[in-house]
DRENDO-1510 file (C-alpha; in Angstrom, 1 decimal, always signed):
<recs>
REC; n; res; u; v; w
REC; 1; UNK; -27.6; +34.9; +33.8 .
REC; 2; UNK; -23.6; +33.6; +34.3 .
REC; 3; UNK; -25.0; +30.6; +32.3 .
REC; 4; UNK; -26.3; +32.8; +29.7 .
REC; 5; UNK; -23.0; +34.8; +29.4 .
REC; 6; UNK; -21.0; +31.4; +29.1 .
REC; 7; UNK; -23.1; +30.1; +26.5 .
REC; 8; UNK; -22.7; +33.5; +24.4 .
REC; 9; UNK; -18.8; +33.7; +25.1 .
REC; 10; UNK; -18.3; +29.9; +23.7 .
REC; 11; UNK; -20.6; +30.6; +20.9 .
REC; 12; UNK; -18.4; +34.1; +19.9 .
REC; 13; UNK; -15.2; +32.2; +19.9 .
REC; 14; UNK; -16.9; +29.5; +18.2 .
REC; 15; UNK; -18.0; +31.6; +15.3 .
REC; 16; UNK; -15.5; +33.9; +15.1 .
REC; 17; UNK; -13.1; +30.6; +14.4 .
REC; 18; UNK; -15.4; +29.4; +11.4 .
REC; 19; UNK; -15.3; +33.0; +10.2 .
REC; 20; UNK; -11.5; +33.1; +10.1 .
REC; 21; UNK; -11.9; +30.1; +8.4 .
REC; 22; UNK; -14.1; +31.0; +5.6 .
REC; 23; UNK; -12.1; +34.0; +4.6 .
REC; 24; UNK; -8.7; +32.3; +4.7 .
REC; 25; UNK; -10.4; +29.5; +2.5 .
REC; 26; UNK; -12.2; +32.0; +0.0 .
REC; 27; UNK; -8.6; +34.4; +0.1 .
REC; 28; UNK; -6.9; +31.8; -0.5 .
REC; 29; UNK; -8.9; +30.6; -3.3 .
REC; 30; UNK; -9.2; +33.7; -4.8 .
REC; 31; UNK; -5.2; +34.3; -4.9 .
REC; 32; UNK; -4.6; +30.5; -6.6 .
REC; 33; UNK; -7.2; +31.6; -9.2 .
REC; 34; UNK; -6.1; +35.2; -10.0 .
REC; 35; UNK; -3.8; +35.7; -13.2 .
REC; 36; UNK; -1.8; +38.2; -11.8 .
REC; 37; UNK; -1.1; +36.8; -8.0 .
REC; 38; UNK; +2.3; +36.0; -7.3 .
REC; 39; UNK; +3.1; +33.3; -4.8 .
REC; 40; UNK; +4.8; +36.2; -2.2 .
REC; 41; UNK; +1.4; +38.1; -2.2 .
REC; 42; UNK; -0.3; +34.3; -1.3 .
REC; 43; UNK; +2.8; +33.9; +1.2 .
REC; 44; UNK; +2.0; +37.1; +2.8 .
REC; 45; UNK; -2.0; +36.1; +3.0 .
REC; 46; UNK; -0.8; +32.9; +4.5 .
REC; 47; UNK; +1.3; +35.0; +7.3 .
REC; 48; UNK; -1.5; +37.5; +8.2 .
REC; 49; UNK; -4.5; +35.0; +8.4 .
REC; 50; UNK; -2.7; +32.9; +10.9 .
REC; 51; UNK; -1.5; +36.0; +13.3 .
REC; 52; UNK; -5.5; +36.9; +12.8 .
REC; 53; UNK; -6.9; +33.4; +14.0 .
REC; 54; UNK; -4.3; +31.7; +16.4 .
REC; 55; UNK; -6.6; +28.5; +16.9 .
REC; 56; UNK; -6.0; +28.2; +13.1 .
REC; 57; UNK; -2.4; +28.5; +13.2 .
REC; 58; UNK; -1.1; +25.2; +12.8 .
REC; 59; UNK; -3.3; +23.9; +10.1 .
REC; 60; UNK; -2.5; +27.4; +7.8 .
REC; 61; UNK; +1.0; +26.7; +8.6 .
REC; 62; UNK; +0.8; +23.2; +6.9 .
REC; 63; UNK; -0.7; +24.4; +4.0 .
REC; 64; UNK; +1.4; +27.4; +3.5 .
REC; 65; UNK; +3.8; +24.9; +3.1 .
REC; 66; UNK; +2.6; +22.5; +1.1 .
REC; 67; UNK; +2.1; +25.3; -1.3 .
REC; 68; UNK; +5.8; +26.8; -0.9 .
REC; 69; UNK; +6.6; +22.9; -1.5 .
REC; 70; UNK; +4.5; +23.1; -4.7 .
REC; 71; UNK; +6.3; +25.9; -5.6 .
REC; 72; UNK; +9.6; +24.5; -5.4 .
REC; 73; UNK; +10.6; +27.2; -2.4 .
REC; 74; UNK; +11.9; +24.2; +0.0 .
REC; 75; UNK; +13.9; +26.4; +2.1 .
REC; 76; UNK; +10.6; +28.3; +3.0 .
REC; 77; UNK; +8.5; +25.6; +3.7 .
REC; 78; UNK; +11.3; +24.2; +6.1 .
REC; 79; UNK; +11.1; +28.0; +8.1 .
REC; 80; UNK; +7.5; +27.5; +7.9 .
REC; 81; UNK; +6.9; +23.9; +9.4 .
REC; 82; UNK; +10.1; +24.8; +12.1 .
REC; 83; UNK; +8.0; +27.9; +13.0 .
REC; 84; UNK; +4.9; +25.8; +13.7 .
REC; 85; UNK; +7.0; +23.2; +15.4 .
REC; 86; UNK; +8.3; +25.3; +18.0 .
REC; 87; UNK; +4.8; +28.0; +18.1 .
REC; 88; UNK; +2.6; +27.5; +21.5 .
REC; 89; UNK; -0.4; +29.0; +22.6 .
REC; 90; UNK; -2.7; +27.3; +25.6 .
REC; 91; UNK; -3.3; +23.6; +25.5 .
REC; 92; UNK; -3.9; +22.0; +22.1 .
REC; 93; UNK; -7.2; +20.7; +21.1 .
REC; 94; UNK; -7.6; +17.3; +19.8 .
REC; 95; UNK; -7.6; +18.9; +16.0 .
REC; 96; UNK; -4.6; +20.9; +16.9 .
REC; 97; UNK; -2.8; +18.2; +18.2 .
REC; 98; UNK; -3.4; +16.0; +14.9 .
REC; 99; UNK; -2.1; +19.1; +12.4 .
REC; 100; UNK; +0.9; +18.9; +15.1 .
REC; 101; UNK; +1.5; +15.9; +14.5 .
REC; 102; UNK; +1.8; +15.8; +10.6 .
REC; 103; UNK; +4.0; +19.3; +10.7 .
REC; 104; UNK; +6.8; +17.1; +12.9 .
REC; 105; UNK; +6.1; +14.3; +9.8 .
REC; 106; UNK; +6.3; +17.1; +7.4 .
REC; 107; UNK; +9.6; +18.7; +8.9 .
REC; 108; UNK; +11.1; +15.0; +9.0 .
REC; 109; UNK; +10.4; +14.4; +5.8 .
REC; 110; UNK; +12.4; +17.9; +4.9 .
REC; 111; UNK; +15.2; +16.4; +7.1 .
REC; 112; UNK; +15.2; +13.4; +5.0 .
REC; 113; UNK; +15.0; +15.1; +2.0 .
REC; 114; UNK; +18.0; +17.2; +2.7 .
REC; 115; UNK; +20.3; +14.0; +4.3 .
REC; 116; UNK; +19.6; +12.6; +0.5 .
REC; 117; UNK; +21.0; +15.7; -1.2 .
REC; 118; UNK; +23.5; +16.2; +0.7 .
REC; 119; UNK; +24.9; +12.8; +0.4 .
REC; 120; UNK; +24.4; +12.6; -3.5 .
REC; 121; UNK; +26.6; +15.9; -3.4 .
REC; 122; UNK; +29.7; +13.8; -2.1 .
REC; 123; UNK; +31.7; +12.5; -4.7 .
REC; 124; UNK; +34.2; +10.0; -4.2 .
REC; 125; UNK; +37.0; +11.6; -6.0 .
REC; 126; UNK; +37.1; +14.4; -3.4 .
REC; 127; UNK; +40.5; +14.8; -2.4 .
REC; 128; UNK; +40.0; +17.5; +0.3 .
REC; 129; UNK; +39.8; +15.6; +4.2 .
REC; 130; UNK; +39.0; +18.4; +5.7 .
REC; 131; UNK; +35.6; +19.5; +3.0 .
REC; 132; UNK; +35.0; +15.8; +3.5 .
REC; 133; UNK; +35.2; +15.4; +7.1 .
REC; 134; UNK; +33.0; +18.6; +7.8 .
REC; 135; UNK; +30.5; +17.1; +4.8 .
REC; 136; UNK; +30.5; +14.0; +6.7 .
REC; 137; UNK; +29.4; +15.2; +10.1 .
REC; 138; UNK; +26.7; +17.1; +8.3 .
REC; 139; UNK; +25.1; +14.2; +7.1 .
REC; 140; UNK; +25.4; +12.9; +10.3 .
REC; 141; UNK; +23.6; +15.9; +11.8 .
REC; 142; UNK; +20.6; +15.4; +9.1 .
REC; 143; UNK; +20.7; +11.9; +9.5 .
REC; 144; UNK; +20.2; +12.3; +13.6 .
REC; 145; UNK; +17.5; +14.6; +13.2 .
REC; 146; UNK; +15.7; +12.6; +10.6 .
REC; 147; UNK; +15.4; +9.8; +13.0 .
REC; 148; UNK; +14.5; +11.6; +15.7 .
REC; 149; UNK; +11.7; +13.4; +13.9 .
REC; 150; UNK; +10.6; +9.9; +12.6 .
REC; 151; UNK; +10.9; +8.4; +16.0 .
REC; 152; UNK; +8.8; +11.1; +17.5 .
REC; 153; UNK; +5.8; +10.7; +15.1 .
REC; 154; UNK; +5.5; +7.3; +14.8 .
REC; 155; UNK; +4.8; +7.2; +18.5 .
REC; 156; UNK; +1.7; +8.5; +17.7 .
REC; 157; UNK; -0.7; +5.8; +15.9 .
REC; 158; UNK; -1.9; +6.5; +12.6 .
REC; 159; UNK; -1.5; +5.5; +8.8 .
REC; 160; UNK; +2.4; +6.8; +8.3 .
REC; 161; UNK; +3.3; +4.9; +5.0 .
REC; 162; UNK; +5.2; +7.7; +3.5 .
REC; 163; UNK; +6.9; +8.4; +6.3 .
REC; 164; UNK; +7.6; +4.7; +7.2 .
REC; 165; UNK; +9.5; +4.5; +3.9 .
REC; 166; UNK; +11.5; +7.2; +4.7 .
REC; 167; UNK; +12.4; +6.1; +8.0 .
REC; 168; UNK; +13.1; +2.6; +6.9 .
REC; 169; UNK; +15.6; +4.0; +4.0 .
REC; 170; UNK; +17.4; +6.0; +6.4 .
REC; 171; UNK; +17.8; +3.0; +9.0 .
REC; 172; UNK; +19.1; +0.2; +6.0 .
REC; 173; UNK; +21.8; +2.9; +4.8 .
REC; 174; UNK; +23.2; +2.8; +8.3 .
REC; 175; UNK; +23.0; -1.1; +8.2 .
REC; 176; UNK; +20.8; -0.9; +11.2 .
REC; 177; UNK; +18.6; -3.8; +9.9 .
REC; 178; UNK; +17.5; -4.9; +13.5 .
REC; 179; UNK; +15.8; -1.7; +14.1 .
REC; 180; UNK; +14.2; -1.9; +10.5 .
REC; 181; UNK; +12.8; -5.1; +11.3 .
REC; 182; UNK; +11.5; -3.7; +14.8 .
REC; 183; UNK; +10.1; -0.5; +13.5 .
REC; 184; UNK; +8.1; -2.5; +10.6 .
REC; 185; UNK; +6.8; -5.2; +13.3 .
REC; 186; UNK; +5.5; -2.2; +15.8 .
REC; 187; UNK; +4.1; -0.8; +12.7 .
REC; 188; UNK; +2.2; -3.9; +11.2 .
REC; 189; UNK; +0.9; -5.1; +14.6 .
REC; 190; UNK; +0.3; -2.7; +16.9 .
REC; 191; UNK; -3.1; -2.7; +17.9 .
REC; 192; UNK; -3.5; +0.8; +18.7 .
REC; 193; UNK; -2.7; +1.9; +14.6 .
REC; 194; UNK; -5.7; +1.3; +12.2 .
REC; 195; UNK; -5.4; -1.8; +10.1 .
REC; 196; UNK; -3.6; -1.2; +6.9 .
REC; 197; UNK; -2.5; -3.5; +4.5 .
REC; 198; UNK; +0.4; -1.7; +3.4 .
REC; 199; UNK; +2.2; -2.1; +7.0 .
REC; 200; UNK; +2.5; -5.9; +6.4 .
REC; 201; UNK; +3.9; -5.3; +2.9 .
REC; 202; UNK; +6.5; -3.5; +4.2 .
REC; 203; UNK; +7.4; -6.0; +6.2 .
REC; 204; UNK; +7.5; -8.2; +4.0 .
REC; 205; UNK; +9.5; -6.8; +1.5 .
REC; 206; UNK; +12.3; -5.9; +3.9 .
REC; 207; UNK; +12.2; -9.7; +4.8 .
REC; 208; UNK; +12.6; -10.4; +1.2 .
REC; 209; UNK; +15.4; -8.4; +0.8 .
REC; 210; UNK; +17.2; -9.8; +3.4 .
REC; 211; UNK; +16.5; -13.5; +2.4 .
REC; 212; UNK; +14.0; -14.6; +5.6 .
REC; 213; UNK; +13.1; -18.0; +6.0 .
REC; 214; UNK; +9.7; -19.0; +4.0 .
REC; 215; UNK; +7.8; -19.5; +7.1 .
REC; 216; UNK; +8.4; -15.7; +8.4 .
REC; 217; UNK; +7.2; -14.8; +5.1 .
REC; 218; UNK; +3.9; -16.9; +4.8 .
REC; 219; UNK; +3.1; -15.6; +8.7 .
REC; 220; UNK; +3.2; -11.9; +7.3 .
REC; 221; UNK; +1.5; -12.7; +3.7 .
REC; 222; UNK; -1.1; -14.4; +6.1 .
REC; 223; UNK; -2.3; -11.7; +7.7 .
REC; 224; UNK; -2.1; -9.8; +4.4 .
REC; 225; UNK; -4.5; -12.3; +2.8 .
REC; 226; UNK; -6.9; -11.3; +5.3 .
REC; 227; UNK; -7.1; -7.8; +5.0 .
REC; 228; UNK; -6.5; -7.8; +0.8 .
REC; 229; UNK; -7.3; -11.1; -0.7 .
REC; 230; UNK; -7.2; -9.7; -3.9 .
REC; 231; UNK; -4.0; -8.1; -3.3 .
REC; 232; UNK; -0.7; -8.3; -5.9 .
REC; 233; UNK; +1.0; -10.5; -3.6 .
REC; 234; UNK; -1.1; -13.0; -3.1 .
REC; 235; UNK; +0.5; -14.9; -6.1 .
REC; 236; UNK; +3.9; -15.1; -4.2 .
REC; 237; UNK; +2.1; -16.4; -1.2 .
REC; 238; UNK; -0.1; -19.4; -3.0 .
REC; 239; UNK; +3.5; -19.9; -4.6 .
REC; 240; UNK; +5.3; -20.0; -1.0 .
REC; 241; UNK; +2.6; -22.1; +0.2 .
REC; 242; UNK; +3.0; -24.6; -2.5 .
REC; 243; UNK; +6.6; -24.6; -1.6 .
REC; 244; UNK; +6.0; -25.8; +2.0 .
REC; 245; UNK; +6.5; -29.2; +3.6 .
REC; 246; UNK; +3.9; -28.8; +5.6 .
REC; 247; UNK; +0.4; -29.8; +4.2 .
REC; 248; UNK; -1.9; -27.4; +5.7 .
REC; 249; UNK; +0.2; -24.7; +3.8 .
REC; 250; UNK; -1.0; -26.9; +0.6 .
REC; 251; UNK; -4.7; -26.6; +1.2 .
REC; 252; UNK; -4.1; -22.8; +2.1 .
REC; 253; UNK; -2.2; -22.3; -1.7 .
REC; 254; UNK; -5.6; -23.7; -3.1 .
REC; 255; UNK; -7.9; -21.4; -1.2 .
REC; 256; UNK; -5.5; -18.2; -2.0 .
REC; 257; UNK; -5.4; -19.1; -5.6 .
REC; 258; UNK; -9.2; -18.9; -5.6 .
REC; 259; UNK; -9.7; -16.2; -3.6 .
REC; 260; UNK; -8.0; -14.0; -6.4 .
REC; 261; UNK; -9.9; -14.8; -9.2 .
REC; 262; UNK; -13.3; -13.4; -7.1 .
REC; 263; UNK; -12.1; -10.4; -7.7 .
REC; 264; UNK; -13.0; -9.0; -11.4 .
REC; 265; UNK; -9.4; -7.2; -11.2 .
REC; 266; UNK; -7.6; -10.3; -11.9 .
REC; 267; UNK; -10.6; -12.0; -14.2 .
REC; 268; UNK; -8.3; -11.7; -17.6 .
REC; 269; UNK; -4.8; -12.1; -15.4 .
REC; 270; UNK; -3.1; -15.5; -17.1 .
REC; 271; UNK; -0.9; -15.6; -14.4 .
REC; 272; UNK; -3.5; -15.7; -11.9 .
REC; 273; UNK; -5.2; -18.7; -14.3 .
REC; 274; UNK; -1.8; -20.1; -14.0 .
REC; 275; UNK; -1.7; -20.3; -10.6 .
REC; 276; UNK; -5.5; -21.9; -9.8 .
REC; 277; UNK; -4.7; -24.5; -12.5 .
REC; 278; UNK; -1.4; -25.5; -10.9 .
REC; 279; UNK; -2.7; -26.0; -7.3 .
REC; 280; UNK; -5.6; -27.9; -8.5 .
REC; 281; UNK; -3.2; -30.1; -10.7 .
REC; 282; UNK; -1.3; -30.7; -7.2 .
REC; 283; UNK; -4.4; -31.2; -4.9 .
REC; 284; UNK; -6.2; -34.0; -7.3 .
REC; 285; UNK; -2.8; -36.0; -7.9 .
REC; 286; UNK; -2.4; -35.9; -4.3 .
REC; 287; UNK; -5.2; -37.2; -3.8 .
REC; 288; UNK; -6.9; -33.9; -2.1 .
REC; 289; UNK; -10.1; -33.6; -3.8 .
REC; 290; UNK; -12.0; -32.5; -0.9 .
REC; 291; UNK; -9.7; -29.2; -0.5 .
REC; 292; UNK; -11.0; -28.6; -4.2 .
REC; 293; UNK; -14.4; -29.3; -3.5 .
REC; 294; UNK; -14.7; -27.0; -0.7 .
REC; 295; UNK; -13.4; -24.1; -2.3 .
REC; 296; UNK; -15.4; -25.0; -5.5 .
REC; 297; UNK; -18.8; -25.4; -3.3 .
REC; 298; UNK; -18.8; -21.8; -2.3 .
REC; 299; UNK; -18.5; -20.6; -5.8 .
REC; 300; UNK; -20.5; -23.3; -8.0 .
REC; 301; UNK; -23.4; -21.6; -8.3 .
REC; 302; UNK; -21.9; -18.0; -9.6 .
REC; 303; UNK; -18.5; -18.6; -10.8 .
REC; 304; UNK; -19.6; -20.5; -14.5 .
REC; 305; UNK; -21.2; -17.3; -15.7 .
REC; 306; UNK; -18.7; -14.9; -14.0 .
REC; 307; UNK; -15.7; -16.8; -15.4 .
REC; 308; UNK; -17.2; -19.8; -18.3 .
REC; 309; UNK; -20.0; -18.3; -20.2 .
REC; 310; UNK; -20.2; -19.0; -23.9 .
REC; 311; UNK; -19.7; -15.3; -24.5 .
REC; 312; UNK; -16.0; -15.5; -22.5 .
REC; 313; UNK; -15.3; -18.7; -24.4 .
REC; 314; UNK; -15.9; -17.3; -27.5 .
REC; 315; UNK; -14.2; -14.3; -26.8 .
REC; 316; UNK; -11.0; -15.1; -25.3 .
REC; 317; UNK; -10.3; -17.9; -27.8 .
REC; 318; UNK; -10.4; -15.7; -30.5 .
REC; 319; UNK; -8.5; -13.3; -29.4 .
REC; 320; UNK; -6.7; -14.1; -25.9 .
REC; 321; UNK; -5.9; -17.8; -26.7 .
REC; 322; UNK; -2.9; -18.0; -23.7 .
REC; 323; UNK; -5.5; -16.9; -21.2 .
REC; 324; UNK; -7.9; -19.5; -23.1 .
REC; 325; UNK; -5.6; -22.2; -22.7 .
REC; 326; UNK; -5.4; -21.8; -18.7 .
REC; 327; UNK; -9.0; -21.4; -17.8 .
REC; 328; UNK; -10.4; -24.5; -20.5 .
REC; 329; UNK; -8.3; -26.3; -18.0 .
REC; 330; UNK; -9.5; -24.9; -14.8 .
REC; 331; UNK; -13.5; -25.2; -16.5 .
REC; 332; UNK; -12.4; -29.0; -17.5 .
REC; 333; UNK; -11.3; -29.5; -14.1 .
REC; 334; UNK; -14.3; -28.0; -11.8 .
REC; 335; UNK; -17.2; -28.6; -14.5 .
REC; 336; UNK; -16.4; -31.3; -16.4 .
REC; 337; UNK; -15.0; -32.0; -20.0 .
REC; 338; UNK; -18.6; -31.3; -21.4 .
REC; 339; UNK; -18.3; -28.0; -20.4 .
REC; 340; UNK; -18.8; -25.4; -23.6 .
REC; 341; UNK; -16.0; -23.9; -22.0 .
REC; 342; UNK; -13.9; -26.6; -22.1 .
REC; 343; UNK; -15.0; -28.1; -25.7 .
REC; 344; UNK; -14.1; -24.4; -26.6 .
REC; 345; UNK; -10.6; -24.8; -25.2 .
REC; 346; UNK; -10.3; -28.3; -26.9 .
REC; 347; UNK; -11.2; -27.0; -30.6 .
REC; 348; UNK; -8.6; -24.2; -29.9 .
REC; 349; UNK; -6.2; -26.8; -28.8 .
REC; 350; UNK; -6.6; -28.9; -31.9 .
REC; 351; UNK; -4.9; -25.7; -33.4 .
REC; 352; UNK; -2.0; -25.6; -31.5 .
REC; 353; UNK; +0.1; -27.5; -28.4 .
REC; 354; UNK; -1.4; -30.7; -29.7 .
REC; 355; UNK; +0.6; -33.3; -27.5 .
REC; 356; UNK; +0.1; -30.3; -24.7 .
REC; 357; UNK; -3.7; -30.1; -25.0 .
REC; 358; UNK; -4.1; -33.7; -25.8 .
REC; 359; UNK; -1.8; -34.2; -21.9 .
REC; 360; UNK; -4.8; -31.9; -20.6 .
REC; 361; UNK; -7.5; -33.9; -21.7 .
REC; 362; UNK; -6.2; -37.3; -20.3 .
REC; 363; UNK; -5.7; -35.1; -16.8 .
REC; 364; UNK; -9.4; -33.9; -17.0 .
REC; 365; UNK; -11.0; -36.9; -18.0 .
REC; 366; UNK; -8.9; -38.9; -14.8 .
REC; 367; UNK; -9.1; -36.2; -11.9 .
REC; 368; UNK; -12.1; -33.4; -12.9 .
REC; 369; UNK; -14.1; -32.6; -10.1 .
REC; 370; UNK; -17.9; -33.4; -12.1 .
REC; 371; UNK; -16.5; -37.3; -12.3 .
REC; 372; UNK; -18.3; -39.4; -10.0 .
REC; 373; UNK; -16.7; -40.6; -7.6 .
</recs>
């Protein structure tokens, strides 16, 4: 019978939570659609559905203020999240603990919103020591509890990119560039945060800017290339790898450059084209067919009708004749200068670059990959 009660008692608070629910989503809905709602009458909905359903608390509290935020009433929201940042009641549950979580990231990102106001409001021609002083430890204040918000929630692993940006911004301003470089690190390759490409173009862009050595940069586009070989950066890295004195960096620029162009994304991309046709040029005068040839193996049976049918020869020559121009090459090169592809590319070149096209042809006919050997 005390088994029986139990059972009843969880299932009552369990349904009475899902009730709440429903009518806080319907209300709400309801308010948002009505002509003649006001954002204090959804405001007020907000503040009585969360004293009705406490277990509910946290997450209404977020999205009262992401609609305050909406609404341009900043100063709201702020009460809101600081309200929900300090509110308690019983342990949290695992869903609790996560709407927690963002409402800290939420109220830093307030913080960080208000240290960039307030510092655009100081001008440099203010004469006054004492305003400027007083201004000065104020930003200092915002600035402190930034971080410390940011510090807080980044402890807990998770996808933070927003929020990562933020932080980072607020760091470089101070000139703390070590900490930048830790934070970033911790955020790219800690095990315990999902994998997400975006971590390790952080860190890679805060290298850039602050002129790291090429082989720091190919370790974090390496991982990159992994997760996203199709990703925007990928150019730079083929590029970087090129670059290199060391030759297994060479044979890596040639597999990069051809991982890109599986992706039907960068298909009409004549940069991309660009790229494939300069580290096969390298690889064949270097005397590297065999890195060619195993890139090229992989893809020979699919890659002349995805990127080499008669229909794209045709097409592109008429009426994308810079794209034209780097892909004849590339067919030339892996298929041979009978290739309709390539006979295309001739016929166009005959019309223009002569002495270029005529420079291709020699190249093709000495080093393409359907020669004997």
């Amino acid at each position: 019978m005390s088994l029986i009660l139990v059972v009843l008692v969880e299932l009552y608070f369990q349904t009475s939570t899902q009730i709440i629910q429903i009518i806080w989503r319907l209300g709400t809905e309801i308010l948002l659609n009505h002509p003649k709602s006001s954002v204090d009458e959804l405001n007020l909905f907000h503040e009585r559905m969360k004293n009705i359903g406490v277990k509910n608390f946290l997450q209404i509290s977020l999205e009262q203020a992401f609609y305050l935020l909406c609404n341009g009433q900043i100063e709201d929201a702020s009460r809101v999240l600081m309200v929900a940042e300090s509110w308690r009641f019983g342990t949290f549950s695992a869903s609790q603990n996560k709407f927690f979580k963002l409402i800290q990231a939420y109220r830093a990102l307030l913080d960080y919103r208000a240290w960039l106001d307030k510092k655009a409001s100081v001008t440099e021609g203010d004469s006054d020591f004492a305003s400027h002083s007083s201004t000065a430890q104020e930003i200092f204040g915002l600035y402190k509890q930034a971080t410390t918000s940011f510090q807080e929630i980044l402890r807990f692993p998770g996808v933070w990119d927003p929020f990562v940006q933020c932080y980072v911004d607020l760091l470089e301003s101070s000139g703390e560039k070590h900490k930048v470089e830790e934070l970033l690190k911790e955020y790219a390759y800690n095990n315990k945060n999902p994998a997400n490409p975006n971590a390790h173009v952080y860190l890679y862009e805060f290298l850039k800017r602050n002129e790291a050595t090429s082989e720091k940069l190919i370790n974090v586009l390496k991982i990159l290339h992994s997760l996203v070989p199709s990703h925007r950066l990928m150019l730079e890295f083929s590029q970087l790898l090129a670059e290199s004195d060391c030759e297994k960096h060479h044979k890596l620029a040639v597999q990069v450059a051809f991982d890109l162009l599986d992706f039907s994304s960068w298909k009409k991309d004549v940069n991309a084209w660009k790229c494939l046709e300069r580290r096969l040029m390298n690889a064949l005068i270097r005397n590297h067919k065999a890195w060619v040839m195993d890139e090229w193996g992989s893809r020979k049976a699919w890659w002349p009708a995805y990127h080499f049918s008669k229909c794209h020869a045709r097409e592109e020559c008429e009426h994308n004749e810079p794209l034209a121009l780097r892909k004849g090459m590339v067919a030339g090169i892996l298929l041979g200068r009978a290739h309709h592809y390539f006979s295309a590319f001739c016929i166009l070149g005959s019309k223009i670059q002569t002495k270029s096209i005529q420079n291709m042809k020699t190249f093709v006919n000495t080093y393409s990959c359907a020669n004997p050997d």
